[in-house]
Backbone as numpy.savetxt, mean C-alpha at the origin, in Angstrom:
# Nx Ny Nz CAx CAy CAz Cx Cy Cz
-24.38 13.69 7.29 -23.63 12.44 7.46 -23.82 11.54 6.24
-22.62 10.45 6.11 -22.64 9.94 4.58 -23.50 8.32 5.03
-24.46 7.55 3.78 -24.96 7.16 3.92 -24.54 5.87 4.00
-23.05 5.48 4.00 -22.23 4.47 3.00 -21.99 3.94 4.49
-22.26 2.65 4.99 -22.51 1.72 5.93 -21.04 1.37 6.87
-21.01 1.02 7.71 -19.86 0.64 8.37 -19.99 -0.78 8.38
-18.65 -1.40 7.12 -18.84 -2.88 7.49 -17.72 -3.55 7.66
-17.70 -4.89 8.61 -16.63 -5.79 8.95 -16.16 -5.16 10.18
-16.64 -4.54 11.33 -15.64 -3.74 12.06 -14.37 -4.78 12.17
-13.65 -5.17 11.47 -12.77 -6.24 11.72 -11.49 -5.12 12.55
-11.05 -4.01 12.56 -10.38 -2.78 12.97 -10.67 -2.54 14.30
-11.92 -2.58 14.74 -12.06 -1.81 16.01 -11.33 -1.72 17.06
-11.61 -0.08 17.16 -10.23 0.14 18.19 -8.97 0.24 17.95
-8.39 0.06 16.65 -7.09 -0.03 16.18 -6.71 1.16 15.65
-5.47 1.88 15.20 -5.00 2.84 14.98 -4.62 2.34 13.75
-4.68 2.80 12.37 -3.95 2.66 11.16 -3.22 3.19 10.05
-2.23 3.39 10.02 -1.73 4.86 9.04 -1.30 4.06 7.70
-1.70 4.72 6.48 -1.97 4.33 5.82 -0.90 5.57 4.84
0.30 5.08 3.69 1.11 5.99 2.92 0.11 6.24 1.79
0.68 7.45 1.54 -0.12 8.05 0.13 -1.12 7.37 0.32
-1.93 8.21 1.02 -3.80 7.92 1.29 -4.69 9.50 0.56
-3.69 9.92 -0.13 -4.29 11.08 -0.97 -4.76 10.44 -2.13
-4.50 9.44 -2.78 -4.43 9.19 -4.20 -4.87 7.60 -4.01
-5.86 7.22 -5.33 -5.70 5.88 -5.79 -6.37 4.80 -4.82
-5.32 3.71 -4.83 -5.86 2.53 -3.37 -5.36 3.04 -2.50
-4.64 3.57 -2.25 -3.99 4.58 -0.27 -5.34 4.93 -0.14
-6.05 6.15 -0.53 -7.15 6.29 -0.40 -8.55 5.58 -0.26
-8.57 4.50 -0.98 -9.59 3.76 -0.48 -8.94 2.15 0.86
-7.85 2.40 0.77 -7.72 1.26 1.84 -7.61 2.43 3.08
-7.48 3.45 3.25 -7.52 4.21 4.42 -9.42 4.61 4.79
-10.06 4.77 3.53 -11.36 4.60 4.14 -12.34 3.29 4.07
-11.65 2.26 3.87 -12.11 1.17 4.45 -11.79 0.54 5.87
-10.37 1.56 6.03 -10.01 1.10 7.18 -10.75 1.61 8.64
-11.71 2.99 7.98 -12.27 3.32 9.18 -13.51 2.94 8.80
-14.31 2.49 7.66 -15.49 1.88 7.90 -14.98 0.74 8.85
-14.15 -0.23 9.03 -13.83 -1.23 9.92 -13.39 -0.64 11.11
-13.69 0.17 11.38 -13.51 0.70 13.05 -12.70 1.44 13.33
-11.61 1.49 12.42 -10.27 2.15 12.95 -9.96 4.05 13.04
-9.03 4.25 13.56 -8.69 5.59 13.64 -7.51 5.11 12.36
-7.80 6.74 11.64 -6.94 6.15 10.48 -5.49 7.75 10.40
-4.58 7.23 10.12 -3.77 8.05 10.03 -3.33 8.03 8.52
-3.41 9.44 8.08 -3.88 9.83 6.24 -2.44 10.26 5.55
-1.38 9.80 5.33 -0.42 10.02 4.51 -0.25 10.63 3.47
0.34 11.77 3.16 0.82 12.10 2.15 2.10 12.62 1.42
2.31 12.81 0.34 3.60 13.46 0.34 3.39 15.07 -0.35
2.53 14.61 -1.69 2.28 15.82 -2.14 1.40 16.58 -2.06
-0.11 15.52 -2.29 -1.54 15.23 -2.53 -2.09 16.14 -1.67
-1.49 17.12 -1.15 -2.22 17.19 0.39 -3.86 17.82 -0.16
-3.99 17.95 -0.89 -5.90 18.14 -1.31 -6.55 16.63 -1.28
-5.73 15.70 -1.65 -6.40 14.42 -2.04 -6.17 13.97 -0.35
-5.27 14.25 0.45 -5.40 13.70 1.66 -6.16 14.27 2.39
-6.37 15.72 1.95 -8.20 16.02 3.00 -9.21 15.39 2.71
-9.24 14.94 1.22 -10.96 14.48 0.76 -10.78 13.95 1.22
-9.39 12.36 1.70 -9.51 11.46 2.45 -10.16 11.38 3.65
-9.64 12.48 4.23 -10.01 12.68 6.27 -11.37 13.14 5.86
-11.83 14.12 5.16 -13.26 14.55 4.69 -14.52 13.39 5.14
-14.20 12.35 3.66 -14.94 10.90 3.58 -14.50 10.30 4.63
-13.71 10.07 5.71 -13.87 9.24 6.67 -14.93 9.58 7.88
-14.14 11.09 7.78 -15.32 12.18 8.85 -16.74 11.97 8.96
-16.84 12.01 6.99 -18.46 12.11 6.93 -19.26 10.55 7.46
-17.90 9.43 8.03 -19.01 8.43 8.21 -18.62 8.37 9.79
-18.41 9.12 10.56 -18.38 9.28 11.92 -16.93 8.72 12.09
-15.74 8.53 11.27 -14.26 8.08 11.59 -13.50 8.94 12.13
-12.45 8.51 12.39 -11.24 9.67 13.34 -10.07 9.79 12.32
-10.14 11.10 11.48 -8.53 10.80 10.93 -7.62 11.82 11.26
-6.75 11.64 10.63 -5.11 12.37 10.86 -4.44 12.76 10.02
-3.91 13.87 9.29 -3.00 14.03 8.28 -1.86 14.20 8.69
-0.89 13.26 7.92 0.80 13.74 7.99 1.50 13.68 6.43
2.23 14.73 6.62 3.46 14.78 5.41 4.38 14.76 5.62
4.79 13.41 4.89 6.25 13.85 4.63 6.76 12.48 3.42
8.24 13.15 2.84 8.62 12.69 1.82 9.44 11.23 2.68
8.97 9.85 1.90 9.25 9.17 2.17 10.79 8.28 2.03
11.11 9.56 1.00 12.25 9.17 0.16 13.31 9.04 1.06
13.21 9.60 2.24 14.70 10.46 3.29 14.31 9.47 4.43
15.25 9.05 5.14 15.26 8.79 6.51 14.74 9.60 7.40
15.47 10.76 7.42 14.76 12.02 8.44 13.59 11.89 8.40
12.99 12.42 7.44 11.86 12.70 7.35 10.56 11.10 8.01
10.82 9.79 7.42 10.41 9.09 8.38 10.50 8.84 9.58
11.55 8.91 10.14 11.60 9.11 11.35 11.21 10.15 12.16
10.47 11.28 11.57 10.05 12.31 11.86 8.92 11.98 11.89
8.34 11.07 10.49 6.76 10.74 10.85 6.92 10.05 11.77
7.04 8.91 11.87 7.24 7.44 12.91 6.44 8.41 14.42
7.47 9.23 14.80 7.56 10.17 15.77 5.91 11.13 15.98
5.29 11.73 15.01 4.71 12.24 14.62 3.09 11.05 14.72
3.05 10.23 14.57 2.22 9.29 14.26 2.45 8.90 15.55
2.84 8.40 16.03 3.06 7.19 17.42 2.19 8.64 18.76
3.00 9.63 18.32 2.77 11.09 19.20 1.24 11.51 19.28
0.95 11.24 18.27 -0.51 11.71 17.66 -1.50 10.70 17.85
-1.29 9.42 18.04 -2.14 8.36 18.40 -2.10 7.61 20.01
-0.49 7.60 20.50 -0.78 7.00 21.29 0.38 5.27 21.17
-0.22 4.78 20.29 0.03 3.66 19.23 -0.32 3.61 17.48
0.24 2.77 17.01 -0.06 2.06 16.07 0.02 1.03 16.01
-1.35 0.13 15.25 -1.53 -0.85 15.44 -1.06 -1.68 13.69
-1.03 -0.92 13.21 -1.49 -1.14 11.78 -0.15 0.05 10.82
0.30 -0.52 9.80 1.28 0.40 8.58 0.68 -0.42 7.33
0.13 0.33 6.84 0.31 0.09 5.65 0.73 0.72 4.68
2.05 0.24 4.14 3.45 1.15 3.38 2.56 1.05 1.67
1.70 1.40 1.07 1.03 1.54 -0.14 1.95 2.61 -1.13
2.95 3.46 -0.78 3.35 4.93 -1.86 4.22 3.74 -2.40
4.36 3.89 -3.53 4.97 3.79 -4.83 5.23 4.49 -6.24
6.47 4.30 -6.53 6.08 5.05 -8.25 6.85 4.01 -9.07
5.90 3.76 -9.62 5.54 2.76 -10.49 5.95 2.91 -12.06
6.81 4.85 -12.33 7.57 5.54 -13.60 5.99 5.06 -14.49
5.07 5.85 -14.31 4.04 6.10 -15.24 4.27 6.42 -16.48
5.19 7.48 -16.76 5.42 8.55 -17.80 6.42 7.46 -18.60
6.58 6.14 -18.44 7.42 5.41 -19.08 6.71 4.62 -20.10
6.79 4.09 -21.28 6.06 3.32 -21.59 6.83 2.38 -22.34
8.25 2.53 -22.27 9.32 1.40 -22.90 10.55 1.34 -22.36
11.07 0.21 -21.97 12.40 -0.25 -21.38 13.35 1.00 -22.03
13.47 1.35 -23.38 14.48 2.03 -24.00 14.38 3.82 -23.75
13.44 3.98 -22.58 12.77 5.50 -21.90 13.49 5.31 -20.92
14.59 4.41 -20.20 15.06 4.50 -18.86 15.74 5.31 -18.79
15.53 6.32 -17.73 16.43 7.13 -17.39 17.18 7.06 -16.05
18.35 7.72 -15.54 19.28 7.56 -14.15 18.20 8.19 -12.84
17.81 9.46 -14.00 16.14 10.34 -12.97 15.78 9.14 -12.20
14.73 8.59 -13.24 13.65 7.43 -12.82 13.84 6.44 -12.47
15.47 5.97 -12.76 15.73 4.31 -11.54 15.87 5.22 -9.67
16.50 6.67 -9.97 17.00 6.76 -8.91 15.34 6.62 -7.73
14.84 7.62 -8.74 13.58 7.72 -8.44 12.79 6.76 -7.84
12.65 5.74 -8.40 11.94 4.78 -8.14 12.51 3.93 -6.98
13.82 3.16 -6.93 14.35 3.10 -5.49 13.88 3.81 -4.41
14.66 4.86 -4.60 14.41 5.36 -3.65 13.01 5.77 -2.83
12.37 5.66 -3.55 10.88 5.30 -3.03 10.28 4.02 -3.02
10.71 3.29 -3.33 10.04 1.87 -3.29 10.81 0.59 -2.29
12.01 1.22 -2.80 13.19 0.25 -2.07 13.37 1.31 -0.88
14.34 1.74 -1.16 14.23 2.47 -0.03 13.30 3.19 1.29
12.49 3.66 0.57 11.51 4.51 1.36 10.55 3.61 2.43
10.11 2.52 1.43 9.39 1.29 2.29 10.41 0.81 3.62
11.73 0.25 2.95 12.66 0.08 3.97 12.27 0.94 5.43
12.65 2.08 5.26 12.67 3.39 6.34 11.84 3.00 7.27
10.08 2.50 6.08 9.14 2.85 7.27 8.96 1.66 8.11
9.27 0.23 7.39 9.30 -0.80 8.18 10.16 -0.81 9.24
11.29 -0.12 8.80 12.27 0.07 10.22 12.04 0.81 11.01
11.26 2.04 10.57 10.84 2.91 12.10 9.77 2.70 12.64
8.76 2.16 12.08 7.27 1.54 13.00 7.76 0.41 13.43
8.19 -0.33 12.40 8.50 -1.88 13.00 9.06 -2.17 14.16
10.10 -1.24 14.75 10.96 -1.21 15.80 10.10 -0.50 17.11
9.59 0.24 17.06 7.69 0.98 17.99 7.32 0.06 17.71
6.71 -0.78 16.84 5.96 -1.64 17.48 6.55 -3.05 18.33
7.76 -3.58 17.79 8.16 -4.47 18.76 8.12 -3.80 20.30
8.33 -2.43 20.33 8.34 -2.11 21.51 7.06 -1.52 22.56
5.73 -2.10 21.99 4.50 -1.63 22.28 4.41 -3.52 22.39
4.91 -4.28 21.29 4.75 -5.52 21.93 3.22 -6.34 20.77
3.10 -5.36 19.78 2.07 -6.01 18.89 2.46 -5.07 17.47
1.56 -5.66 16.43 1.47 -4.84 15.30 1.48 -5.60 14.15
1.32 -4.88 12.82 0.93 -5.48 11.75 1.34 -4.74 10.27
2.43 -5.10 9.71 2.26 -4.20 8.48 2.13 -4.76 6.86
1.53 -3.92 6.69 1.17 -4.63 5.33 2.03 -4.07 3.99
2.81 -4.21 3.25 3.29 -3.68 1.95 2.71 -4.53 0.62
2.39 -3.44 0.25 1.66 -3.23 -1.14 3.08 -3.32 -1.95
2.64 -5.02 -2.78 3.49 -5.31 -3.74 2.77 -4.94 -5.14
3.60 -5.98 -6.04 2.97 -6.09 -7.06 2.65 -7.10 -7.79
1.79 -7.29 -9.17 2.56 -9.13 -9.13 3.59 -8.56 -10.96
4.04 -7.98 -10.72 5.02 -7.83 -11.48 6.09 -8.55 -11.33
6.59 -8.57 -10.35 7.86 -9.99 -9.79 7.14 -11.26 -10.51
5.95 -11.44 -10.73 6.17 -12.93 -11.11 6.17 -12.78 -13.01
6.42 -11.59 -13.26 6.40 -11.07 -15.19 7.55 -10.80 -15.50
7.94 -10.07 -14.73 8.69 -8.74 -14.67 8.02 -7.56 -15.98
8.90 -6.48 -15.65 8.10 -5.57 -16.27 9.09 -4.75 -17.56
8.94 -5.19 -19.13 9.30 -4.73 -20.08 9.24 -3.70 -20.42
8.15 -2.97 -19.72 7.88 -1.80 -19.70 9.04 -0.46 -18.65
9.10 -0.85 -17.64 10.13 -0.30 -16.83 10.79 -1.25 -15.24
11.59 -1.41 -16.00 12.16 -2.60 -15.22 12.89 -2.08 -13.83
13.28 -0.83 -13.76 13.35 -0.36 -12.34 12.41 -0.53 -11.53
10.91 -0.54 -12.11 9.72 -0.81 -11.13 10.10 -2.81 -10.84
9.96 -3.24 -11.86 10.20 -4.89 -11.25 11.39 -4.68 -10.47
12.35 -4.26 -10.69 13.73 -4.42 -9.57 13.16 -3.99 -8.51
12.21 -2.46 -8.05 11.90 -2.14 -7.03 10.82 -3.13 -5.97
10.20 -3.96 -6.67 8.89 -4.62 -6.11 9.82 -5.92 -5.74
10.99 -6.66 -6.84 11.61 -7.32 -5.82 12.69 -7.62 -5.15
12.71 -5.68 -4.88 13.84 -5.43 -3.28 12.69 -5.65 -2.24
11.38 -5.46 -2.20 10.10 -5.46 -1.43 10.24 -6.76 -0.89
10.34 -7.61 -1.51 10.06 -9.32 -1.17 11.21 -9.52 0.16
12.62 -8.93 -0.49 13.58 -8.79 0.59 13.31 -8.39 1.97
12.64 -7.50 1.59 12.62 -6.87 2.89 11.14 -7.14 3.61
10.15 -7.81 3.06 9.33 -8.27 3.87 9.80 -9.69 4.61
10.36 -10.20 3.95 10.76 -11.20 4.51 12.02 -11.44 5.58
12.89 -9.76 5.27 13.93 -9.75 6.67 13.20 -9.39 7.93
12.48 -8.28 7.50 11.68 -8.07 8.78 10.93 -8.59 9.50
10.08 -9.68 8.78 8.92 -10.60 9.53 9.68 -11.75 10.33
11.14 -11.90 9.64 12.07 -12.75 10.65 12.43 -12.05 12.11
13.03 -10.47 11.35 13.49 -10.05 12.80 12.32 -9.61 13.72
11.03 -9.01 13.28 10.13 -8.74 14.22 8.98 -9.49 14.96
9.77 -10.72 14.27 8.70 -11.76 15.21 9.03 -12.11 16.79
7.82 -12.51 17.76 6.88 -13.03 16.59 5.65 -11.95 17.42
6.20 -10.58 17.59 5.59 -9.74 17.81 4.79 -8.75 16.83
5.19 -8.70 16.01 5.23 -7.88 14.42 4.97 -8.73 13.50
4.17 -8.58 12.68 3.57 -9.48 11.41 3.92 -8.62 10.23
4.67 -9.03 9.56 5.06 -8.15 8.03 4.97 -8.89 6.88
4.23 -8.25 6.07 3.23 -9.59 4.83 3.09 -8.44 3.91
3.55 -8.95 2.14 2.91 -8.37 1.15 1.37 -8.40 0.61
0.86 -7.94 0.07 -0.04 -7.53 -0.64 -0.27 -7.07 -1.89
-0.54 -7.94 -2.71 0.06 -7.78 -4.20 -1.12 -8.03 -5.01
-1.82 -6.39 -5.16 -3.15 -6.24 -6.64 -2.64 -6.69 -7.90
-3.35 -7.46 -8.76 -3.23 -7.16 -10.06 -3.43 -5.89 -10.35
-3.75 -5.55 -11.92 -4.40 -4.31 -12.18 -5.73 -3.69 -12.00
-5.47 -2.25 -11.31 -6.39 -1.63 -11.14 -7.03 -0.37 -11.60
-8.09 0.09 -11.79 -8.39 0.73 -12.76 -8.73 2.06 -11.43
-7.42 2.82 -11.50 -7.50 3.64 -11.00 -7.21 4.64 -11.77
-6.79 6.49 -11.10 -6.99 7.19 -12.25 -5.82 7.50 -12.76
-4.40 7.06 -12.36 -3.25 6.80 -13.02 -3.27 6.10 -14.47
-4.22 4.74 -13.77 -4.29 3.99 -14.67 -5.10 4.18 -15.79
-6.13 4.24 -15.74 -6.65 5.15 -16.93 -6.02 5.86 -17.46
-5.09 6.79 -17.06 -4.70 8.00 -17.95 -3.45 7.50 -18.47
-3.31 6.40 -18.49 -1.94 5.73 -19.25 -2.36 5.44 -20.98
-1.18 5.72 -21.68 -1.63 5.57 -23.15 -1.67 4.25 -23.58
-1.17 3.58 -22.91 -0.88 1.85 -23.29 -2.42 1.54 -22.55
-3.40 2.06 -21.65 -4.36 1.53 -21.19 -5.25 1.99 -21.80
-4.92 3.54 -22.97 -6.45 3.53 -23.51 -6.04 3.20 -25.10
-5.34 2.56 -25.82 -4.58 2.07 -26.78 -5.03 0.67 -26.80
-5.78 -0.35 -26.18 -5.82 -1.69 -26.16 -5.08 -2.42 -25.08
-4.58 -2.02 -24.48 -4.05 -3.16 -22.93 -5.27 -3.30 -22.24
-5.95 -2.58 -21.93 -6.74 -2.73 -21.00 -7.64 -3.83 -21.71
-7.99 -3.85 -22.59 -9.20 -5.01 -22.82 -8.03 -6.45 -23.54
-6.74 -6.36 -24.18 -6.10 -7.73 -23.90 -5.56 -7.98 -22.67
-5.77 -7.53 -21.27 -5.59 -7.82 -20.16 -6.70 -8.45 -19.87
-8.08 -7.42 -20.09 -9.28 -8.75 -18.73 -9.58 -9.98 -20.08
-9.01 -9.79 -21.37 -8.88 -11.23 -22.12 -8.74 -12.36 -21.56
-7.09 -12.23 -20.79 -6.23 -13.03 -20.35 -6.57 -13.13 -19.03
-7.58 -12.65 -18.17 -7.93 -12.41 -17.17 -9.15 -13.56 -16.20
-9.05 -14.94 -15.77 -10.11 -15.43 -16.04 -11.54 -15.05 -15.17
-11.28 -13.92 -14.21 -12.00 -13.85 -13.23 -12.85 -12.95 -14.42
-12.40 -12.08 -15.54 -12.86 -11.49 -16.36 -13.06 -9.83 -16.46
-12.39 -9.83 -15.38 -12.91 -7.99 -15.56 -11.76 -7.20 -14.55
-11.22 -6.05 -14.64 -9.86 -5.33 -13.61 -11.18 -4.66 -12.95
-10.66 -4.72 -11.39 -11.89 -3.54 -10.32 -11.13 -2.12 -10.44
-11.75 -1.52 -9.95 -12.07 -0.04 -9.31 -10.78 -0.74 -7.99
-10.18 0.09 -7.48 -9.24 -0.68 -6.00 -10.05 -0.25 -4.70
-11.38 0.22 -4.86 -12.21 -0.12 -3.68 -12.50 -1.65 -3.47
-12.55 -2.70 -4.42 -12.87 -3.97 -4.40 -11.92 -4.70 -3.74
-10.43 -4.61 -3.72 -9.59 -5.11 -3.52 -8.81 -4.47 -2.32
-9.52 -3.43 -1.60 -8.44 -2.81 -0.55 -9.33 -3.50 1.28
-10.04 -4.05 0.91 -10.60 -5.08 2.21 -9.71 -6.00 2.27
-9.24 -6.68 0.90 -8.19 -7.73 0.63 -7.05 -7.30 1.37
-6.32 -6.35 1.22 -5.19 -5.84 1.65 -5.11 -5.83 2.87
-6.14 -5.22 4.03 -6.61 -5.20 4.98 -6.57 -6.40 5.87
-7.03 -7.83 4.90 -7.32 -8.81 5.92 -6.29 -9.20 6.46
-4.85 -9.00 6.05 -3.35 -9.31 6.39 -3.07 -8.39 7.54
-3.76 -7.20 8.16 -3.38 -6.81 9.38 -4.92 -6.89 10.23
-5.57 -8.12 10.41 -6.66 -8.64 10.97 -6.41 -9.91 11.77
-6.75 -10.15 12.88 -6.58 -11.37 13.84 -7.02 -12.20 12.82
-7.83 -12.39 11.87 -7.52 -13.72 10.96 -6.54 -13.90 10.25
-5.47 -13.24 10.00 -4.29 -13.65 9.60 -3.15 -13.72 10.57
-3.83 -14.08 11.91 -2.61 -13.91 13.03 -1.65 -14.79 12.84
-1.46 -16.03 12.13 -0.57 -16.99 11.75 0.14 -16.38 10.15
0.26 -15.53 10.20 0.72 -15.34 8.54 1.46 -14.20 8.60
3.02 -14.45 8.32 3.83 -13.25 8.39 4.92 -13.82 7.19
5.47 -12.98 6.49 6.30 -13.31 5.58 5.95 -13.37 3.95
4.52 -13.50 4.16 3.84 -13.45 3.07 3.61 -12.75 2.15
3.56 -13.54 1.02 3.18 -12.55 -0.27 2.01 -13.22 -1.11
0.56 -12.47 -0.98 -0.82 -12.87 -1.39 -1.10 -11.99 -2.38
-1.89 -12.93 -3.22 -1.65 -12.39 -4.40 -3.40 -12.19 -4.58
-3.91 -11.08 -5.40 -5.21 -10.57 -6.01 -5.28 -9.87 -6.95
-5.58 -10.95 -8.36 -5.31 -10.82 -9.73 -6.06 -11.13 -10.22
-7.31 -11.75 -10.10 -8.56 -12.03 -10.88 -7.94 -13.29 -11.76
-6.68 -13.87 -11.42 -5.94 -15.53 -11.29 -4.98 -15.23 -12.92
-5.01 -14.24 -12.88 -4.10 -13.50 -14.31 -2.67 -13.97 -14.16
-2.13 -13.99 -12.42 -0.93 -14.71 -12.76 -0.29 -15.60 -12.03
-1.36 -16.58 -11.65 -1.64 -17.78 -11.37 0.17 -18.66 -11.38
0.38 -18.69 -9.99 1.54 -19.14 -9.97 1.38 -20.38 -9.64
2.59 -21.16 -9.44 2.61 -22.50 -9.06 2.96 -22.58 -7.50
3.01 -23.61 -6.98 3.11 -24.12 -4.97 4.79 -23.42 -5.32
C-alpha cells in the first residue's frame, strides 16, 4: 500500500469522472480526487497505459477507480460514455471536462493548418460541449451535480502562438456560462483556468526549453510555474460544498501572471 496520505476528504462519498486522466493534470486531478474520498472514474481516449497507472495510484491508496474510452470528438461516442459512467456508478456527482489540445506541434500563428483548427474545435469546442450536455442533463435529472471545465487564461492574452487554441478556450466561456444558466440551480458549471504548468507536454515544447520558461516565472510574481499536482486541489474546490454559491464562473490560478481587472 502507498504511503501518500488521504487529505481534505472534501469528496466523500462522491463519484467523479475525470477526461483524459491518462496524461498530465487529468491525471493528477483524478488522484486527488480520490485522496478526497471519491470514487473516481479514469478517462481516456488514447493513453489507455497512462489511464491504468492512473487507476493503479489510486488503488494503491485504498481508492475505487474506473476506466472508460472513448473519443470525445463525436457525439455518439459521449453519449455512449454518459451511459457507460452513470451505468457503472450508479451516479455522478462530479465532471470534470480537463481533455484538450492545445496544437503542441505548433509554435507560430503562420503553422496553422485546416488539420489543427478542425482539430482543435472539435475537441475543445465541441467535445466539451457533448459532455456538458450529456452529464449535465443526468444530472439535472438525479437533481444535484457539479462540473468543472478546465480553461485557460489564454482568453485574457490570446494566443500568437496558435490562435485556434484561444478561439477554442473562448467558445468554453460560452458554454459554461449557457449551461450554468440552463442547469440551475441544480447543476453548478464553473471554469477552471491554470496558468502554466510544467507538465510533460510542457517540457517537451521547444519554445519551453529555448527561454520561455524562465521569461515566464520573470513575469510571474508568485515566482515560480508548479508541477499540476499543486494546482489540481484548486480545480477541485469548484465541485466542493464550499463553492455551493458559485456557478458561471471563471477562476483563475496563475501565480497573478495575468492579473485581471473587476
Amino acid at each position: 500500500m502507498s504511503t501518500e496520505p488521504q487529505i481534505f476528504p472534501r469528496l466523500a462519498g462522491k463519484t467523479v469522472l475525470v477526461t483524459g486522466a491518462g496524461t498530465g493534470f487529468g491525471h493528477e486531478i483524478a488522484f486527488r480526487a480520490a485522496q478526497e474520498g471519491a470514487r473516481v472514474g479514469v478517462h481516456y481516449n488514447s493513453s489507455r497505459a497512462g489511464a491504468e497507472k492512473t487507476a493503479e495510484r489510486i488503488r494503491s491508496i485504498g481508492g475505487e477507480a474506473e476506466l472508460f474510452q472513448a473519443d470525445i470528438g463525436t457525439w455518439d461516442a459521449v453519449k455512449q460514455l454518459a451511459a457507460e459512467a452513470f451505468d457503472a456508478f450508479g451516479t455522478v456527482d462530479v465532471l470534470v471536462n480537463n481533455v484538450g489540445d492545445v496544437a503542441t506541434e505548433q509554435m507560430s500563428w503562420k503553422e496553422l493548418t485546416q488539420e489543427s483548427l478542425d482539430r482543435v474545435i472539435d475537441v475543445d469546442v465541441k467535445g466539451t460541449l457533448y459532455m456538458v450536455h450529456e452529464f449535465g442533463q443526468r444530472m439535472v435529472e438525479q437533481g444535484h451535480g457539479a462540473i468543472v471545465n478546465i480553461g485557460s487564461t489564454v482568453v485574457v492574452r490570446g494566443s500568437a502562438r496558435a490562435p485556434q487554441y484561444a478561439a477554442a478556450k473562448y467558445g468554453l466561456l460560452g458554454i459554461n456560462k449557457s449551461y450554468a444558466a440552463a442547469f440551475a440551480p441544480q447543476v453548478r458549471v464553473n471554469i477552471f483556468a491554470p496558468g502554466f504548468m510544467e507538465t510533460g507536454a510542457t517540457l517537451a515544447r521547444e519554445d519551453w526549453k529555448s527561454g520561455r520558461r524562465e521569461k515566464l516565472i520573470a513575469q510571474t510574481p508568485l515566482g515560480h510555474i508548479p508541477p499540476p499536482e499543486v494546482v489540481a486541489g484548486t480545480a477541485l474546490f469548484l465541485a466542493t460544498d464550499d463553492a455551493s454559491h458559485i456557478t458561471g464562473a471563471y477562476m483563475l490560478a496563475d501565480g497573478g501572471f495575468n492579473m485581471v481587472g473587476a
